[in-house]
FISE-225844 format. One line per field, with one value per residue (C-alpha): residue number from 0; chain; x negated, y, z. Coordinates in nm, 2 decimals. Last residue first. Example, Ala and Ser with C-alpha at 12.3 -4.5 7.8 and 13.67 -1.06 7.14 Angstrom:
residues 2
i <- c(1_0)
ch <- c(A_A)
c1 <- c(-1.37_-1.23)
c2 <- c(-0.11_-0.45)
c3 <- c(0.71_0.78)
//
This chain:
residues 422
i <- c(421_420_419_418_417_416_415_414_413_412_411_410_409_408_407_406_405_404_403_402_401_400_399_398_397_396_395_394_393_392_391_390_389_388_387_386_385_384_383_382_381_380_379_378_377_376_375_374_373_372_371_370_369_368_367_366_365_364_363_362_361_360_359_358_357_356_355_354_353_352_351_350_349_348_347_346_345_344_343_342_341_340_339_338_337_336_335_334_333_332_331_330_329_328_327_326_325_324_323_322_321_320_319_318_317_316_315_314_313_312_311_310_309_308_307_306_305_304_303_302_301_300_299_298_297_296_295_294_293_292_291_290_289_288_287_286_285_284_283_282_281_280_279_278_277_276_275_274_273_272_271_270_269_268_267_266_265_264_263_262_261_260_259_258_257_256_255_254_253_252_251_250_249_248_247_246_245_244_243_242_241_240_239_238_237_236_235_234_233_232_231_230_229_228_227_226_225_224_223_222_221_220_219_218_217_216_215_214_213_212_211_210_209_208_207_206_205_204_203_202_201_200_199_198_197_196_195_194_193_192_191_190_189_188_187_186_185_184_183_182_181_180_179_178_177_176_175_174_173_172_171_170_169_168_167_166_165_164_163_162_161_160_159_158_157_156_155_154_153_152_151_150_149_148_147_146_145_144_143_142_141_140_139_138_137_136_135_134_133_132_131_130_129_128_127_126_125_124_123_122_121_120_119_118_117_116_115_114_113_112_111_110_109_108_107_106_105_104_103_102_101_100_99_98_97_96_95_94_93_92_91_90_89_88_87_86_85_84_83_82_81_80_79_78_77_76_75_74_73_72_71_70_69_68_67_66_65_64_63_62_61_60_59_58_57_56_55_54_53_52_51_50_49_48_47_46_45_44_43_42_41_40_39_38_37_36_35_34_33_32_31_30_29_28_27_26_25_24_23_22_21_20_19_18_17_16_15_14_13_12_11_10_9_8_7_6_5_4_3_2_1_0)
ch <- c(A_A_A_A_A_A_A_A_A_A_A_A_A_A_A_A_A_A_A_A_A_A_A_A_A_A_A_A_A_A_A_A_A_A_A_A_A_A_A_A_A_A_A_A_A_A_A_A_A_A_A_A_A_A_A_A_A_A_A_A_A_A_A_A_A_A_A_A_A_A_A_A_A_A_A_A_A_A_A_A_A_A_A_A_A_A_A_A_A_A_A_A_A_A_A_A_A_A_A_A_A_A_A_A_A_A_A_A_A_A_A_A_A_A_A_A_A_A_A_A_A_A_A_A_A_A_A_A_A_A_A_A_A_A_A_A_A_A_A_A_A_A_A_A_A_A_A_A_A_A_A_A_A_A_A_A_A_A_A_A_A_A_A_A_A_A_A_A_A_A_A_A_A_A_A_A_A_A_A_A_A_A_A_A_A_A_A_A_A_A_A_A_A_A_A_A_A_A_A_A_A_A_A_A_A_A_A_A_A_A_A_A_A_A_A_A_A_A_A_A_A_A_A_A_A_A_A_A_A_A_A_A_A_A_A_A_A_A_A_A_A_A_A_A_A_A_A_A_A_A_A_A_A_A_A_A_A_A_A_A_A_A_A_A_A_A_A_A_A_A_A_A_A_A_A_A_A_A_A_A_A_A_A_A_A_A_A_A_A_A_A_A_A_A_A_A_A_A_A_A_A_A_A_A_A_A_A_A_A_A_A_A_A_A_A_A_A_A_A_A_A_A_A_A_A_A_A_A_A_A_A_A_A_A_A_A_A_A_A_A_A_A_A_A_A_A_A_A_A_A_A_A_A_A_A_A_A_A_A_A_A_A_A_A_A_A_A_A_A_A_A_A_A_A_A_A_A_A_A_A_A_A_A_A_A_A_A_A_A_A_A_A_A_A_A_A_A_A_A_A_A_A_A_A_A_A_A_A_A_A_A_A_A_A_A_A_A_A_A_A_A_A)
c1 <- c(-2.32_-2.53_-2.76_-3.02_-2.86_-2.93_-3.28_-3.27_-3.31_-3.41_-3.30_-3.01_-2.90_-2.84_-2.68_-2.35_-2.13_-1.79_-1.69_-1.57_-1.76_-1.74_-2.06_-2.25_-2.26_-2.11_-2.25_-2.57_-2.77_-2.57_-2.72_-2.88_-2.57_-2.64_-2.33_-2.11_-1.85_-1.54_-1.22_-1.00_-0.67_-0.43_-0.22_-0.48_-0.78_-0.59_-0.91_-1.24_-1.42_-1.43_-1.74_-1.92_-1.76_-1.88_-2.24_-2.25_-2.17_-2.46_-2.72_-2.59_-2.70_-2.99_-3.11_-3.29_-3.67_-3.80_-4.07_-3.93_-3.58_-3.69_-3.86_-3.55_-3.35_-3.59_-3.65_-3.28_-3.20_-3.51_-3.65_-3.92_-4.02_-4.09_-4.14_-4.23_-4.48_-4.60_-4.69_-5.00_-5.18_-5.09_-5.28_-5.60_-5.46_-5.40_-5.75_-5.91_-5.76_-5.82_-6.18_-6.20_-5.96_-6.20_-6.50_-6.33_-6.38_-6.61_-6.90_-6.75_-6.93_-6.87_-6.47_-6.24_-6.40_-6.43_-6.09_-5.94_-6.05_-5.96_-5.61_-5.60_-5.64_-5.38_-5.11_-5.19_-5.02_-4.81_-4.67_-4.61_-4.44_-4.23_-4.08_-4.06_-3.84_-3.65_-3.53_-3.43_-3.24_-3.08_-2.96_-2.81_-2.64_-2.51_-2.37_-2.26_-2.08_-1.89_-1.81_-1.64_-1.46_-1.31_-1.26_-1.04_-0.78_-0.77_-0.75_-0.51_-0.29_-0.26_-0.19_0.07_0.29_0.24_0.38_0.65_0.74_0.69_1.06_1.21_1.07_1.22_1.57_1.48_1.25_1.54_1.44_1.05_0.90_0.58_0.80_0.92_0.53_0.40_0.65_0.65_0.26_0.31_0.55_0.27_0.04_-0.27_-0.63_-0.94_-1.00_-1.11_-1.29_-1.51_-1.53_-1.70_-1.95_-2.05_-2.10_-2.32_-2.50_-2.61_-2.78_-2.97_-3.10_-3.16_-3.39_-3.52_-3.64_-3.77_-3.93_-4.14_-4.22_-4.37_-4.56_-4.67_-4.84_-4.97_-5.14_-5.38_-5.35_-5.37_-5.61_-5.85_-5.82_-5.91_-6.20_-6.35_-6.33_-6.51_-6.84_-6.81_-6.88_-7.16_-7.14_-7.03_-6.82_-6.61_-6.92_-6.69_-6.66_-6.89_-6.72_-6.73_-6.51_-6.72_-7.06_-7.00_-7.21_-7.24_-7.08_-7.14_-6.97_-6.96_-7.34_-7.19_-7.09_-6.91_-6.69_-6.55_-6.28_-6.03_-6.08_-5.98_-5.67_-5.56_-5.64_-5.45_-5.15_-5.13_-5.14_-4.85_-4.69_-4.75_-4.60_-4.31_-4.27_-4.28_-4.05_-3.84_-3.67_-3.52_-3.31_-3.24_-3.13_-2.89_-2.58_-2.76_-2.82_-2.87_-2.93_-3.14_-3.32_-3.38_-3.53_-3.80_-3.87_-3.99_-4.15_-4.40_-4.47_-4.59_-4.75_-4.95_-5.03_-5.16_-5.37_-5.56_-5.64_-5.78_-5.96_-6.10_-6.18_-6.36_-6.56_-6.68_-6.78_-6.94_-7.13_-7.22_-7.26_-7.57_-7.72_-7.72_-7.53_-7.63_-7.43_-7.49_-7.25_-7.35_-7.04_-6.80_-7.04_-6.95_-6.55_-6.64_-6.78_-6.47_-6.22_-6.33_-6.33_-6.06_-5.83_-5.85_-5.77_-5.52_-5.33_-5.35_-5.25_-4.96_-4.87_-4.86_-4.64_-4.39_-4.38_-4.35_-4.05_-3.89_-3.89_-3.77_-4.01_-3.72_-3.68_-4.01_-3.93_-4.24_-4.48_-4.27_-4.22_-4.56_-4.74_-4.52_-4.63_-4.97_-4.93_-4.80_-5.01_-5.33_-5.21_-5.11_-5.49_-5.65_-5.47_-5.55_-5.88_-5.88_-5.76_-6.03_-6.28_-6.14_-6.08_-6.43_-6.66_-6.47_-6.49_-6.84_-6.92_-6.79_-7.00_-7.30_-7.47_-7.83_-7.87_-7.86_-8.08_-8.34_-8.27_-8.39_-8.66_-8.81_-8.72_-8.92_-9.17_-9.22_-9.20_-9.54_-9.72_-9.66_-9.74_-10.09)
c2 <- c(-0.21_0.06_0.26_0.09_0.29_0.60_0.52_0.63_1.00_1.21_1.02_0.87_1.21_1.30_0.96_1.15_1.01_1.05_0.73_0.76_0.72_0.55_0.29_0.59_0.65_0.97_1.30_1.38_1.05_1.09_1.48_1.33_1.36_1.66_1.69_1.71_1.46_1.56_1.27_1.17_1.38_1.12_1.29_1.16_1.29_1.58_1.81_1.67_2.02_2.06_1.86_2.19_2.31_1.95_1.99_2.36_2.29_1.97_2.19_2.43_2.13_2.01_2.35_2.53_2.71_2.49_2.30_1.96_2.14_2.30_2.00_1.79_1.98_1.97_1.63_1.55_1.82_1.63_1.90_1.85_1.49_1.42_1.77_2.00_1.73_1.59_2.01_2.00_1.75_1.73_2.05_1.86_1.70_2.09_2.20_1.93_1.96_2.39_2.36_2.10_2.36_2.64_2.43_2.43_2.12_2.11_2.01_1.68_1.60_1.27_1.33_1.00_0.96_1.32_1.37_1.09_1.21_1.58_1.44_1.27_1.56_1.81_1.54_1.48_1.78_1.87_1.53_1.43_1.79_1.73_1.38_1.50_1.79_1.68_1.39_1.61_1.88_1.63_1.45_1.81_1.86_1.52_1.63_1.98_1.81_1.60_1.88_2.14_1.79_1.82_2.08_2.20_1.94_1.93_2.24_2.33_2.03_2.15_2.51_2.47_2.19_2.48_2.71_2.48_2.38_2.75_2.86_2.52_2.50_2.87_2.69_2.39_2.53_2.42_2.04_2.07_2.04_1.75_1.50_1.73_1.86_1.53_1.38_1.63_1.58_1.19_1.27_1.49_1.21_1.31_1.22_1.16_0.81_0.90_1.17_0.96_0.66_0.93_1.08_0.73_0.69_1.05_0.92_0.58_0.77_0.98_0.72_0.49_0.82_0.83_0.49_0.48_0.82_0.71_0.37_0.53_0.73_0.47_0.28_0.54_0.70_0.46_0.11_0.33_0.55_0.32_0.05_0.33_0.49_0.10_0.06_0.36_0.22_-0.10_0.16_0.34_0.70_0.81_1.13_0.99_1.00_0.90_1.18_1.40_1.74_2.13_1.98_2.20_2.12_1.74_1.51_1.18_0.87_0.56_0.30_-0.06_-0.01_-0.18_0.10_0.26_-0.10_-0.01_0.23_0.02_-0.25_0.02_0.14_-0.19_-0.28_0.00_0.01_-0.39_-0.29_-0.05_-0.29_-0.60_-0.35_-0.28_-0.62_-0.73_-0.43_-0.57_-0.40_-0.66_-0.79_-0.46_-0.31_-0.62_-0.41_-0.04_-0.19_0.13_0.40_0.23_-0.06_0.29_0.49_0.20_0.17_0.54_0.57_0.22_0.42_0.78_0.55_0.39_0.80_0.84_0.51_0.61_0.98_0.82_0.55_0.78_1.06_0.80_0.65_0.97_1.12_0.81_0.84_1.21_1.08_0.91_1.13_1.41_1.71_2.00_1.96_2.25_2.55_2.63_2.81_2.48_2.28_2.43_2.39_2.04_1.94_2.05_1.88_1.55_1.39_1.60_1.67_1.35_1.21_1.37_1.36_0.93_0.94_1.17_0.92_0.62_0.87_0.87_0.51_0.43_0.67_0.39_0.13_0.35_0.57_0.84_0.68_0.71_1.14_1.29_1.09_1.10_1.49_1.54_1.33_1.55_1.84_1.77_1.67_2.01_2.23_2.04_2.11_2.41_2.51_2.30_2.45_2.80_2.72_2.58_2.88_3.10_2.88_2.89_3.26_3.33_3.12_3.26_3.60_3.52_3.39_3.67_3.87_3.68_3.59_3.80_3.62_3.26_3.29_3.46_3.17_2.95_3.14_3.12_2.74_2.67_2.89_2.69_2.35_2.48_2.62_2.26_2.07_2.31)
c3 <- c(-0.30_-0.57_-0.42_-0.64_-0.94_-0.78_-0.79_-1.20_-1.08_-1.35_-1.65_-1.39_-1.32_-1.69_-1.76_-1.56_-1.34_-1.53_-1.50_-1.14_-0.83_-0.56_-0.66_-0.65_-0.29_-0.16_-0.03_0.07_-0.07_-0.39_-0.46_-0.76_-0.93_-1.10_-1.29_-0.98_-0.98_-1.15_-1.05_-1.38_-1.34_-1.24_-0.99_-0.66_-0.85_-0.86_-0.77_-0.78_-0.83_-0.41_-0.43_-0.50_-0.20_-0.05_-0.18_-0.04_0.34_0.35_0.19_0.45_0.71_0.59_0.69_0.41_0.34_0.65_0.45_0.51_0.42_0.13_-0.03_0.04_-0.17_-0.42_-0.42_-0.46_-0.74_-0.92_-1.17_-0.87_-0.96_-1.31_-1.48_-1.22_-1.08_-1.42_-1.57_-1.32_-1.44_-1.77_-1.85_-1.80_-2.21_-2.25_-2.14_-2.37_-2.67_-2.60_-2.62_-2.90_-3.12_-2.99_-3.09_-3.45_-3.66_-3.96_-3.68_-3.69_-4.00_-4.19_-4.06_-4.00_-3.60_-3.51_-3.69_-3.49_-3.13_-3.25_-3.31_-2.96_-2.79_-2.92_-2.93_-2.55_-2.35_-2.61_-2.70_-2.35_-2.24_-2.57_-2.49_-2.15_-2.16_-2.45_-2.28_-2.00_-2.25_-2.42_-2.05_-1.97_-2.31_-2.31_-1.96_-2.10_-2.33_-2.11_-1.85_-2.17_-2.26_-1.96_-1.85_-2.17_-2.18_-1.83_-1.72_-2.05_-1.97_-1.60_-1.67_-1.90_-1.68_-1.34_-1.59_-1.69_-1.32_-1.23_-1.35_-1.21_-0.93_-0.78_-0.82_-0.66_-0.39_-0.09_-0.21_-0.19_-0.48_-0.45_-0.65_-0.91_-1.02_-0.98_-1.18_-1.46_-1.44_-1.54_-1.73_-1.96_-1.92_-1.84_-2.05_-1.92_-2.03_-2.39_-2.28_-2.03_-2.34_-2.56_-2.28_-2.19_-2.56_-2.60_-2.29_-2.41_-2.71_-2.51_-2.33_-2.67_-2.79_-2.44_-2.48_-2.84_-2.81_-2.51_-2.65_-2.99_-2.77_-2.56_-2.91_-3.04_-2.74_-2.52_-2.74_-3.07_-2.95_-2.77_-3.02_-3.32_-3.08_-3.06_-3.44_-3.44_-3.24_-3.51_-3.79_-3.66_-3.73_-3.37_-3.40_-3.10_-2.88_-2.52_-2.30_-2.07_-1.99_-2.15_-2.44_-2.70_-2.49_-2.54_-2.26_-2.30_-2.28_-2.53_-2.86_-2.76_-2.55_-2.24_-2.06_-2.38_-2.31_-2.01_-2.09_-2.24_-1.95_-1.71_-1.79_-1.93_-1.53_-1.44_-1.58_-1.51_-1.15_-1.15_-1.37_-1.10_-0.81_-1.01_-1.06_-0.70_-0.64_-0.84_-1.15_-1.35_-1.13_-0.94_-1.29_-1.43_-1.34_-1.43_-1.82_-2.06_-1.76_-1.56_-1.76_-1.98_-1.67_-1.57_-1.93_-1.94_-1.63_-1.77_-2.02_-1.84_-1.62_-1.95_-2.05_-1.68_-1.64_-2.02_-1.91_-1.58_-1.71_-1.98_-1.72_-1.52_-1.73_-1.88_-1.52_-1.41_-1.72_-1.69_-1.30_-1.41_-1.61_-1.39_-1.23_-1.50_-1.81_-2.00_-2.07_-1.73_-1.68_-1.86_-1.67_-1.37_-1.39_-1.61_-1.29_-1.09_-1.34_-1.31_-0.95_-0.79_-1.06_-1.21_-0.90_-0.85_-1.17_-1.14_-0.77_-0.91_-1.19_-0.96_-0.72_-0.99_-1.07_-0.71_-0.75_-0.93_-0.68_-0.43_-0.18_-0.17_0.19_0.29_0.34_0.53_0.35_-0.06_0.01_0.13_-0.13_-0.41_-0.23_-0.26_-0.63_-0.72_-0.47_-0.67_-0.99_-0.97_-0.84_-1.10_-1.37_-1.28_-1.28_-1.63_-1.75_-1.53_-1.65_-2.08_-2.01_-1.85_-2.12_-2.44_-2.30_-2.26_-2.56_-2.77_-2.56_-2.69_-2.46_-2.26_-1.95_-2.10_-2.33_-2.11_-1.86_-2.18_-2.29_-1.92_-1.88_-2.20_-2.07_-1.74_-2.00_-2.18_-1.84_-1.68_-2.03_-2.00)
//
């Protein structure tokens, strides 16, 4: 009788699921095919990163240990998480066991928790660079960096132990389409656990993040104000120039281009200048903004529901579209951490399309010294123009050779530079 009983059950239930709601479906085939997409970009985005960083062990630097921390972390949840959401998402059921549900919670916690703490420990790594390059390599060891890669993890994984142990629980959330932690829990000490998790796991690294890029930004707007301070020609100096480099048998023809030559000098460099200087703090605003808003749209979303599930007495008030789309944008993350720490990189770039045959190390060579070719009267007393995108240091010079106007922009991007130093 039970057998007959739970064969109709199943019946109804395939019945069910054949005739949804169309409104479901679309629902069903935008958030899959979304969520596809992500895998996909994220998977050619970390793979290349791996390539790069294999086929290229010098860019292995203390700080691009960081970087391949947070690729490790996007690959993996890519690998062991979003596939079984993929079919639980077309299931809308969860349909590989109870066992992995809670593997699949802990893991996605850990993960979500080791990527937001790398996302930290990026963001000191760059302000030690920029704010105090001298005391950088004594600050930045590679013992240290290996102890702060560790320390990411181990936070990473105590936080998410505890639903394990009965401190709150995993299970499986149609809305979110994975298993997570029961943030609508009703029990009092299962919420103080969600407030540790959020405020240890978001609040407190995004109030880091802003901190440091904030003082980044900062030290760039003064490096920019001492560089135009220091950039400036002395008219004799140019008259000298100008009368020194005459030939003798030019007199007469000197002295009608003298003043023209004297006019175009002080409007190169009064003009240059400054127009360089503010496109560096324009550069380094842009990268700051980059990643302060790529953290806070990939995870804002998320943690919000996390705290209305908690505050609310019924979590069913909330939207399942708004759980939906938390979710997809904290996955997001994956695949926007590539493009936004490691191939905005001029260096990595270049690199890329020579390990994958796109460029020849050697036109890369030809174009860095025309671009190089902006350093003009360095010898008269015009302050020497390096490129703005000084990541290209390997190819051309080390940084310790260059003048003031290195840009903070490079260093947001590429803080390694600093370790070039002699």
């Amino acid at each position: 009788m039970s057998v007959e009983a739970n064969s109709s059950l199943t019946k109804q239930e395939n019945d069910s699921k054949l005739s949804r709601d169309p409104t479901d479906i679309f629902k069903i085939a935008s958030t899959t095919t979304f969520l596809f997409f992500i895998f996909i970009a994220s998977i050619a985005g970390n793979l290349l990163v791996f390539i790069v960083f294999s086929k290229r062990p010098a860019l292995l630097t203390i700080s691009n240990r960081f970087i391949l921390n947070l690729s490790v972390c996007s690959s993996l949840n890519t690998l062991l998480v979003m596939p079984f959401m993929f079919g639980s998402l077309i299931a809308e059921d969860w349909i590989f066991g109870g066992i992995w549900c809670q593997v699949t919670g802990f893991l996605m916690n850990a993960i979500f928790a080791a990527s937001t703490l790398t996302l930290v420990a990026i963001s000191l790594d760059r302000y030690c660079a920029v704010v105090t390059p001298l005391h950088y390599q004594m600050r930045i060891t590679k013992r240290r960096s290996a102890l702060m890669i560790a320390a990411v993890w181990l936070l990473a994984v105590l936080v998410s132990l505890p639903p394990l142990f009965g401190w709150n629980r995993f299970r499986y959330q149609k809305d979110k389409g994975t298993c997570t932690v029961f943030w609508s829990s009703r029990i009092k000490d299962e919420r103080y656990y969600t407030y540790s998790l959020v405020i240890l796991t978001f609040f407190l690294p995004l109030c880091v993040i802003l901190w440091a890029y904030r003082v980044i930004f900062k030290a760039a707007q003064n490096n920019s104000e001492r560089t135009r301070r220091n950039s400036v020609i002395p008219n004799n100096q140019i008259d000298d120039n100008c009368s020194t480099q005459t030939p003798l048998r030019f007199e007469r023809r000197r002295s009608s281009t003298a003043p023209i030559l004297h006019r175009r000098l002080s409007t190169t460099s009064s003009r240059a200048g400054p127009l360089l200087w503010h496109r560096d703090e324009w550069k380094t605003a842009i990268a700051s903004l980059l990643v302060v808003s790529t953290f806070i749209i990939c995870w804002l979303p998320y943690f919000i529901i996390i705290i209305l599930e908690t505050v609310l007495e019924n979590s069913q008030d909330i939207p399942p579209v708004l759980e939906t789309v938390s979710i997809l944008l904290a996955m997001m993350s994956c695949a926007c951490n590539p493009l936004v720490y490691v191939f905005r990189s001029k260096l990595t770039r270049q690199e890329l399309k020579i390990l994958m045959k796109i460029q020849s190390r050697e036109s890369i060579n030809m174009s860095l010294s025309r671009r190089g070719s902006e350093s003009v009267f360095s010898r008269e007393g015009i302050v020497h123009q390096s490129s703005t995108e000084s990541d290209t240091v390997p190819f051309e010079k080390p940084l310790h050779s260059s003048s003031t106007s290195t840009t903070l922009t490079s260093l947001v991007y590429n803080p390694n530079a600093v370790t070039q130093r002699s």
